[in-house]
N, C-alpha and C positions, 0 to 999 in steps of 0.2 A: 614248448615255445616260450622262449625268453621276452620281458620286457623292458628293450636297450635304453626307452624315455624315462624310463618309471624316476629316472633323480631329477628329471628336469622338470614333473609334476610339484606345484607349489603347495608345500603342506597347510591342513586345515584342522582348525579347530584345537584341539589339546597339542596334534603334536608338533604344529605351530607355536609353543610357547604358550598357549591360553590356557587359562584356568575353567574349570568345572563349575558354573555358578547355579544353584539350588536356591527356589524359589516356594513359598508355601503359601498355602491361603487360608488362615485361624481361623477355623468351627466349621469350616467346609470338607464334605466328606468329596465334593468334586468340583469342577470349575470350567466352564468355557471359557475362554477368554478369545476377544476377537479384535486383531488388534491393527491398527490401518497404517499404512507405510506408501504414502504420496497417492498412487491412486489404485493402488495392491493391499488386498487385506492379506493374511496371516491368519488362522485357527490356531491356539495356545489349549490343548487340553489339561490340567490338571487333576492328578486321579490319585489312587491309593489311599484315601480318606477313610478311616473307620471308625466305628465309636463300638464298645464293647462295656463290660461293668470293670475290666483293666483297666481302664482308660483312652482317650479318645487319641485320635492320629492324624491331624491333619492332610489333607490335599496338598501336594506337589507336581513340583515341574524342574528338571534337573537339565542343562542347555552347556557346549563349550560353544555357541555361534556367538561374538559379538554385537553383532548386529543383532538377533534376535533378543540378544540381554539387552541391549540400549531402546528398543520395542517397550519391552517389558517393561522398565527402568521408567521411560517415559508415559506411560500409561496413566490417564486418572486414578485407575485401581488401584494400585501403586504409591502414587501422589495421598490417595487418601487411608492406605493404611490396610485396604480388602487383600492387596498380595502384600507381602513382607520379604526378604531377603535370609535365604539359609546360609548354611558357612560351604564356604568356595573347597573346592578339593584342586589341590595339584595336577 
């Protein structure tokens, strides 16, 4: 079974044109982040955090949603430095 609409679906995310935005949170091995959008919250988890005697690895959050990056972006957390911005992927 074919799907005749499948071109008339508007694409989203990366293959929309948008880029990969990677987000980190310095000396945290995890991170809640909860984050409020008019009268909608959002759950942002940040995970992958590890500390070893190699060296430590912060907590991330890897997104192509705009909206969710301008979330982020506007965030106290954010504003004061708790999350930081990683490098963008194509």
């Amino acid at each position: 079974m074919e799907n005749k609409d499948k071109d008339k679906v508007p694409a989203k995310g990366r293959a929309a044109g948008g880029k990969r935005r990677t987000y980190m949170a310095p000396g945290l091995l995890d991170l809640t982040l909860r984050l409020r959008a008019g009268a909608a919250w959002t759950v942002v988890e940040f995970t992958g955090g590890r500390s070893s005697g190699y060296g430590n690895h912060w907590a991330g959050f890897a997104t192509d949603d705009p909206v969710l990056a301008y979330l982020i972006e506007s965030s106290p957390e954010f504003k004061s430095g708790r999350i930081i911005r990683g490098r963008d992927e194509d």
